[in-house]
N, C-alpha and C positions, 0 to 999 in steps of 0.2 A: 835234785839237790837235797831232798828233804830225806833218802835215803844214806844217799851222804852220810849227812849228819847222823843217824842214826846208828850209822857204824863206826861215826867218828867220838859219839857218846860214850857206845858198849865200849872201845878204847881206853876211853877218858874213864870211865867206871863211874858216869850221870848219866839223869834222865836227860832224854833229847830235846824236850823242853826248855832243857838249863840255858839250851845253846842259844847263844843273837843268830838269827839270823842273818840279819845287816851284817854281821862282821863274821861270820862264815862265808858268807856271800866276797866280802873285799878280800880275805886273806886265799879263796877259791880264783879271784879275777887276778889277783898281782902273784900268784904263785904257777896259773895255766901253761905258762909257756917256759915253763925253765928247763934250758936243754942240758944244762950239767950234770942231768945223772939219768941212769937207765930210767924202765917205766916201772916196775915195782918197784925199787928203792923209790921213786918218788911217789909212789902210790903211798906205801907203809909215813913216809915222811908225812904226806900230805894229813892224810889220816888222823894222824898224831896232833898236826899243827892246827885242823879243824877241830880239834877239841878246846883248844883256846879258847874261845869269843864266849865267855858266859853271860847271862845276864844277871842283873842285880836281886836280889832276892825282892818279893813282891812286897810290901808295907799291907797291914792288917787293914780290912776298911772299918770304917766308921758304921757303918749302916750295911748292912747284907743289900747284895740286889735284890729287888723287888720285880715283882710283876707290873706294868702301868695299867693306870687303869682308862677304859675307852671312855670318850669324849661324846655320846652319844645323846642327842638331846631327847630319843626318843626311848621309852622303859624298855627293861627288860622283859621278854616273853616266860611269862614263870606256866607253869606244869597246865594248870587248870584251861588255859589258852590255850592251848594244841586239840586239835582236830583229831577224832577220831578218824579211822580207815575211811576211805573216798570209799563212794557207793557205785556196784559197779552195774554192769548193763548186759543184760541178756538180751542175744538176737534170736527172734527165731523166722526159721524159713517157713514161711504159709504155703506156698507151693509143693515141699515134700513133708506133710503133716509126720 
């Protein structure tokens, strides 16, 4: 569907974004079956008619989104806290010196 639309955009001469999808989607479900016309003529048709459903232009926000911030009752681990390299362990075999 969402290719569809995107060809039903470059058409329309919008980003495919513009498009509702709700109402791509209705004018895709009530238009499936119309047997009145060949398949390309109804393909270029349909096409055309998916370029309809736009959405409304977005309103400015108020406040930018934000990051949240965690809820953690316990501190932050800052630099000084971290571990150096784990120490590691040599085997050696006593039997072949």
């Amino acid at each position: 569907m969402r290719g569809v639309m995107v060809r039903a955009a470059r058409a329309a001469g919008v980003a495919p974004v513009a498009l509702s999808f709700v109402g791509v989607l209705w004018v895709w479900k009530q238009r499936l079956t119309d047997p009145r016309v060949g398949r390309s003529t109804w393909w270029r048709a349909r096409v055309e008619e998916l370029g309809q459903p736009r959405l409304p232009p977005r309103r400015k926000r108020q406040l930018p989104a934000g990051r949240k911030t965690t809820r953690s009752r316990w501190p932050v681990k800052k630099e000084h806290h971290q571990q150096g390299p784990l120490p590691t362990l040599t085997l050696i075999n006593v039997a072949n010196p």
